[in-house]
C-alpha positions as CSV (number, residue, x, y, z in Angstrom):
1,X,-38.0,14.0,13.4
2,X,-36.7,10.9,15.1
3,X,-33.1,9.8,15.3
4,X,-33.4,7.2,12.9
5,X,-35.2,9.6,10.8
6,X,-32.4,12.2,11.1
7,X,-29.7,9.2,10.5
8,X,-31.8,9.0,6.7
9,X,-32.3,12.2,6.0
10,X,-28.4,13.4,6.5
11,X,-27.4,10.2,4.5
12,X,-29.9,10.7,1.7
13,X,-28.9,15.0,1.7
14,X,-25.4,13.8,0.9
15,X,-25.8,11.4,-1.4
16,X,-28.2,14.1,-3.6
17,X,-25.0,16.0,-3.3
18,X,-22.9,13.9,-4.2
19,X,-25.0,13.1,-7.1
20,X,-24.9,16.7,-8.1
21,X,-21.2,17.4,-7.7
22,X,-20.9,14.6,-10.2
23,X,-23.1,15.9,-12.5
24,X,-21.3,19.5,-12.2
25,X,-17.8,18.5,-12.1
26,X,-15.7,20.9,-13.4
27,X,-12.0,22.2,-13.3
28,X,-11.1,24.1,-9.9
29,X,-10.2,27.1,-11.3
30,X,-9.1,29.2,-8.5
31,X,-8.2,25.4,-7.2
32,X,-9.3,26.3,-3.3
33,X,-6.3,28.6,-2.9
34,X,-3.7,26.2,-3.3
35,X,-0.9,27.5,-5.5
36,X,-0.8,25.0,-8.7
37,X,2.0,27.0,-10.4
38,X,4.5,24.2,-10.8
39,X,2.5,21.3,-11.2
40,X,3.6,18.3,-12.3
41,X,0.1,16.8,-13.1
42,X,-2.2,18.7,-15.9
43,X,-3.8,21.2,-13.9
44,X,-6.9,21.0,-16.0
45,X,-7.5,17.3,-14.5
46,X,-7.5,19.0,-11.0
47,X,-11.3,18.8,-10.3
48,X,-13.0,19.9,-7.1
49,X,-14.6,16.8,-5.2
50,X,-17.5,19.0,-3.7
51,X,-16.7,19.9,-0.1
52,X,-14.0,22.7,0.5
53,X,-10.7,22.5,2.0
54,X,-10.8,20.4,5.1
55,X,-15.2,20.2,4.4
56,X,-14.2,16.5,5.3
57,X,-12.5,16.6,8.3
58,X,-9.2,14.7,9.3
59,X,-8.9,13.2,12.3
60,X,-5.5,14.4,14.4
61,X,-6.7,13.5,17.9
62,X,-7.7,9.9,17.2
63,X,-8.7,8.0,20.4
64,X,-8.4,3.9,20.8
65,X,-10.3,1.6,22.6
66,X,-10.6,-2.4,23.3
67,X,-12.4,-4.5,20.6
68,X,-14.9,-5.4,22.8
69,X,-15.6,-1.9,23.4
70,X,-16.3,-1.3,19.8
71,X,-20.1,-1.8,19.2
72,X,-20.0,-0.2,16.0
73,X,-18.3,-2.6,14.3
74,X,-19.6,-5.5,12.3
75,X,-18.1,-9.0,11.0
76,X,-17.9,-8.2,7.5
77,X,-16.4,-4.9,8.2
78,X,-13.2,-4.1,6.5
79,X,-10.3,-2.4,8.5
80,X,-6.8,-1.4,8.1
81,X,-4.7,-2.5,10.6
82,X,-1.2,-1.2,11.2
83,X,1.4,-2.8,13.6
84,X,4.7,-1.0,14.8
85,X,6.4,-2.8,17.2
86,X,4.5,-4.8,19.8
87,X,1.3,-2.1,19.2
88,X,-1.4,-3.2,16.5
89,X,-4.0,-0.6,15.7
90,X,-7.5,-0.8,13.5
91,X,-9.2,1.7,11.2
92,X,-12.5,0.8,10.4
93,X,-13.3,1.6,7.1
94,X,-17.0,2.7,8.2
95,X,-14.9,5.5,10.0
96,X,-12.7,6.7,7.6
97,X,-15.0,6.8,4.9
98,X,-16.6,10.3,6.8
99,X,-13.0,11.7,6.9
100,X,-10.4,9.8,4.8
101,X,-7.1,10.8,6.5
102,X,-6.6,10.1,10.6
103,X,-2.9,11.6,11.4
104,X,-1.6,9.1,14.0
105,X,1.5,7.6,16.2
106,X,1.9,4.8,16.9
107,X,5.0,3.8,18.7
108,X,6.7,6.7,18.4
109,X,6.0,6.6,14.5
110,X,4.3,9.2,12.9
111,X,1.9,8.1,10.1
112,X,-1.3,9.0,7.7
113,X,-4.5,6.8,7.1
114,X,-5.4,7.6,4.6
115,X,-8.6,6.5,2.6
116,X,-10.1,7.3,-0.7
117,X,-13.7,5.7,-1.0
118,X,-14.0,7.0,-4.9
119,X,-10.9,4.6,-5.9
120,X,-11.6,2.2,-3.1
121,X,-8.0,2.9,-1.8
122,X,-6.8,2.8,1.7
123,X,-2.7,3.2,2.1
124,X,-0.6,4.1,5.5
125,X,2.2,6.9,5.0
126,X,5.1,8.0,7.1
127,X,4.1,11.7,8.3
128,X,8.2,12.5,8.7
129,X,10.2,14.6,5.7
130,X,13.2,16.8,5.9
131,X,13.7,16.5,9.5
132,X,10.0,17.6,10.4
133,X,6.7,15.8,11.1
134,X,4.2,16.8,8.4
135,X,-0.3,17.1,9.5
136,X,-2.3,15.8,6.4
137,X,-5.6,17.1,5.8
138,X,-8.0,17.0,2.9
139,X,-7.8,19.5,0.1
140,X,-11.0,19.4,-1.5
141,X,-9.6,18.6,-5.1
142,X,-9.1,15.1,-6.8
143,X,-7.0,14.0,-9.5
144,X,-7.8,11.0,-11.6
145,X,-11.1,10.6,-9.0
146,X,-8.3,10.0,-6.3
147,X,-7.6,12.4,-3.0
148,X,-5.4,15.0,-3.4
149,X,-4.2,15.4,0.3
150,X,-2.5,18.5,1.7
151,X,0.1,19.4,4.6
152,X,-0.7,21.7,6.9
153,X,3.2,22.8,7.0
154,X,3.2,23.6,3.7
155,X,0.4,23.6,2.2
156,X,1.9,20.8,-0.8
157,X,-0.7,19.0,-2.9
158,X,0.2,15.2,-2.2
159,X,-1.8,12.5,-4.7
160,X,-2.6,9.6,-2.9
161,X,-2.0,6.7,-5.5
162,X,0.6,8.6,-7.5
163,X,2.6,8.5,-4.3
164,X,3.9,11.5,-4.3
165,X,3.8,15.5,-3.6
166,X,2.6,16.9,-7.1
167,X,2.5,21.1,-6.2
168,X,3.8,23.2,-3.9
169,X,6.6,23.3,-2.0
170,X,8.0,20.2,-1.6
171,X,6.5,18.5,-5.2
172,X,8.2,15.8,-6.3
173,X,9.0,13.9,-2.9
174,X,7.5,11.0,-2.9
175,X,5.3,9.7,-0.3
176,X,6.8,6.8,2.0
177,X,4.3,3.8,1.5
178,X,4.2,1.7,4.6
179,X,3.2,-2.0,4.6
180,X,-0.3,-2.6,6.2
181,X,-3.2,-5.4,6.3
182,X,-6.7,-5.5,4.9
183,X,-9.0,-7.7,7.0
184,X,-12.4,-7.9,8.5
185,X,-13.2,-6.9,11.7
186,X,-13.9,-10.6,12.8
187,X,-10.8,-12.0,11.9
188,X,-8.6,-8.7,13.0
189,X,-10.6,-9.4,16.6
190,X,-9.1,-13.1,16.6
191,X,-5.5,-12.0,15.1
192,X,-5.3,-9.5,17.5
193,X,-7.1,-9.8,20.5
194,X,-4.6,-7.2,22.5
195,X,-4.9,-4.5,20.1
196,X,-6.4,-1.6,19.6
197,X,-9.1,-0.2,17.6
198,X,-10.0,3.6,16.4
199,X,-13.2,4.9,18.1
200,X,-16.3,6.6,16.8
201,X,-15.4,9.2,19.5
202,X,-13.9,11.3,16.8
203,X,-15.1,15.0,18.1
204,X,-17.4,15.3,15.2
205,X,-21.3,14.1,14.6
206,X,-21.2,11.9,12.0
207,X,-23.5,8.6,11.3
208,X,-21.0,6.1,11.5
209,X,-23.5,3.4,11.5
210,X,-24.1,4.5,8.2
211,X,-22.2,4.5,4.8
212,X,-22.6,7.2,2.9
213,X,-21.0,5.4,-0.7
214,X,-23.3,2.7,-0.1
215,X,-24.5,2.5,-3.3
216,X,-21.2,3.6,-5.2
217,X,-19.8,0.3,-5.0
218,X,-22.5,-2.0,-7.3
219,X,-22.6,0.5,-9.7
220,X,-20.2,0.7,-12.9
221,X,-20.3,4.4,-13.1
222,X,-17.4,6.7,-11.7
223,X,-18.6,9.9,-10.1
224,X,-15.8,11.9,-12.1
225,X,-14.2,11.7,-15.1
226,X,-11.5,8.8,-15.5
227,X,-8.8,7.9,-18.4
228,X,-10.1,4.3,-18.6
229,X,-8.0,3.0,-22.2
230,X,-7.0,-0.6,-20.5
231,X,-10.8,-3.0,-20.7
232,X,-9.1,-6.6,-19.3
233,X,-11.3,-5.8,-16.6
234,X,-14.6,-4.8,-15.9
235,X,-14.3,-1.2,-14.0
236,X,-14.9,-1.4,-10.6
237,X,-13.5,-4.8,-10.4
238,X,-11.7,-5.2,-7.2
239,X,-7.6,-5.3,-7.1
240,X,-4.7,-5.5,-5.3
241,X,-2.4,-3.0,-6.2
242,X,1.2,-3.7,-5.6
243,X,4.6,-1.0,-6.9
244,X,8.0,-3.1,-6.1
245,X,11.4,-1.4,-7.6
246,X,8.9,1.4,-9.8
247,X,7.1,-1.7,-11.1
248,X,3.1,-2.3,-10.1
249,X,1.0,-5.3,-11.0
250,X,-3.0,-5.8,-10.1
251,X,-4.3,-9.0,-8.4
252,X,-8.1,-9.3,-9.0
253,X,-9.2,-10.5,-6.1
254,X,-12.3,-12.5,-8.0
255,X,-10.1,-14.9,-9.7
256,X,-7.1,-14.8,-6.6
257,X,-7.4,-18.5,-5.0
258,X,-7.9,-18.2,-1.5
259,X,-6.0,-20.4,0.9
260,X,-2.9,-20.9,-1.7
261,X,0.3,-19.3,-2.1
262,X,1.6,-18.1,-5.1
263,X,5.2,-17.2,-6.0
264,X,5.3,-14.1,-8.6
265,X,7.6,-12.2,-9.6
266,X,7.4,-8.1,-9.7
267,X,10.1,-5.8,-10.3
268,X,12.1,-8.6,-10.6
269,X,11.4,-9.3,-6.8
270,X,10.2,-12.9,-6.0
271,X,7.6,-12.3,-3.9
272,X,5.1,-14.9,-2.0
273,X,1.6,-13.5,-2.1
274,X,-1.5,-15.5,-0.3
275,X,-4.7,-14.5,-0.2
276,X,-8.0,-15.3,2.2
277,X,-11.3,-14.9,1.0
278,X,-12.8,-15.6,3.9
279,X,-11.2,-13.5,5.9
280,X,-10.4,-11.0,3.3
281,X,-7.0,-10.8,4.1
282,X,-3.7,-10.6,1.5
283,X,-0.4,-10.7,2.0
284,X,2.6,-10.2,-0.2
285,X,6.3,-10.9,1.1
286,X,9.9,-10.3,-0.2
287,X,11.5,-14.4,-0.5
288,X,14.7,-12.3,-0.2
289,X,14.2,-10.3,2.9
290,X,10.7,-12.0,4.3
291,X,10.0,-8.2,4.6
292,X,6.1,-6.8,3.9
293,X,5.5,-4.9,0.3
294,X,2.9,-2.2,0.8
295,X,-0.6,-3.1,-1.0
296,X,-3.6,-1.6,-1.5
297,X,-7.2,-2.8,-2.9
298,X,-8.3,-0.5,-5.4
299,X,-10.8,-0.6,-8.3
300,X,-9.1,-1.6,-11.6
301,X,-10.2,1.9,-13.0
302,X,-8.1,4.2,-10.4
303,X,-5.0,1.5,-10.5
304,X,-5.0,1.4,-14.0
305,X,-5.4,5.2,-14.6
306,X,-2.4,5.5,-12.1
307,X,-0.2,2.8,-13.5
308,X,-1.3,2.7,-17.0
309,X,1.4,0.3,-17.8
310,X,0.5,-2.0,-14.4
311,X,1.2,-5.7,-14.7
312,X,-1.9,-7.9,-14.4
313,X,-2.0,-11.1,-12.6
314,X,-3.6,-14.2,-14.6
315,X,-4.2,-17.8,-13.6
């Protein structure tokens, strides 16, 4: 079997599976030996996603190179792009897709990646709580068809869109949302033509060149089950998912105008939001502080199922 063969049949093996893990889902009963006991989300919605604990791998060594070392990439590919300081980092999406969490520092900061390709979600976290750095990895369970992440310290279940640790030791804290951007890989290469991107040179053999969700996006169907009571919008309509002051509101990104700002008011913050279609790139700032707010593009169904009570932008 040729390489391009091999590159098809690993692709098409784990789409079959995930195709049967959907059609098997069921409660996690012995919940991969993570200790549930004071939960503060109905255990019987804890699902297991297919692999085991740490079956997809987080990165914790992640290496960087120069854009025009990264032949990988592609125009139209989406990254998330962090800067701290005068250092500006990438994470391809086509990368994190194969193992949703890269544990990272840049300038001095310790953060998580973190990526959820059923919900569409990609969101940056401080790694630092109670005086200690924390290593996320990936449980194995999902909650509401989002990640449920773990620490290595202390083995806490952590739920990626509910922002916050729900079992285990430290459950309750809540997870310290950083401020990132969403753009293509085109116009990050132009933004930033000194920064840094996240290389395929992850220490594991995975077809990057490939996406393994590929057709999970054009389809209406979840792969588990969702609480879906809200219909404004169809269900995987692209968002953007904002929380100011305990308050979140959804942009849909299909009626968004590109190109034009928009004062809105969330959380009874004024905030300036603008939005490039072209570029795929959105940004929403505080008019009091001109300081980021943390956003994420999502499908309505996972915002909504998070933040059932979520503001919706209209025209």
């Amino acid at each position: 079997m040729n390489p391009s063969s091999q590159s098809r049949f690993r692709r098409t093996s784990f789409i079959l599976l995930l195709i049967w893990l959907c059609s098997t889902a069921a409660p996690a009963a012995d919940f991969l030996g993570f200790d549930v006991s004071n939960a503060i989300i109905p255990s019987k919605e804890i699902l297991r996603g297919g692999p085991p604990r740490d079956g997809i791998p987080s990165i914790d060594q992640p290496k960087f190179i120069g854009a025009d070392q990264a032949h990988l990439m592609r125009d139209d590919d989406l990254v998330v792009s962090l800067t701290v300081g005068s250092e500006t980092r990438a994470y391809p999406l086509r990368i994190l897709v194969w193992h949703e969490i890269v544990n990272d520092t840049i300038a001095g900061l310790p953060v998580a990646v973190t990526y959820c390709p059923l919900c569409g979600t990609a969101m940056v976290f401080d790694r630092r709580y109670g005086g200690r750095e924390l290593t996320f990895a990936v449980s194995g369970l999902l909650f509401q068809s989002d990640v449920l992440m773990y620490d290595r310290q202390t083995e806490t279940l952590w739920s990626q869109l509910g922002l916050k640790a729900v079992a285990g030791k430290l459950v309750g804290q809540d997870l310290i949302w950083l401020p990132a951007e969403h753009l293509k890989w085109k116009a990050w290469r132009a933004k930033y033509p000194r920064g840094q991107v996240l290389s395929n040179d992850t220490g594991y053999d995975r077809d990057y060149g490939n996406l393994p969700y590929g057709s999970y996006e054009s389809s209406p169907r979840t792969m588990f089950p969702v609480p879906q009571p809200r219909k404004e919008l169809p269900t995987k309509e692209w968002i953007i998912g904002i929380m100011v002051n305990g308050r979140a509101k959804a942009y849909p990104l299909a009626t968004l105008p590109s190109d034009t700002t928009v004062e809105d008011v969330v959380g009874g913050i004024t905030l300036r939001v603008t939005f490039d279609r072209q570029t795929g790139s959105f940004n929403a700032l505080r008019l009091d502080t001109g300081e980021a707010v943390p956003f994420t593009r999502a499908y309505w169904f996972a915002w909504q199922a998070f933040n059932p009570t979520t503001d919706l932008w209209t025209k």
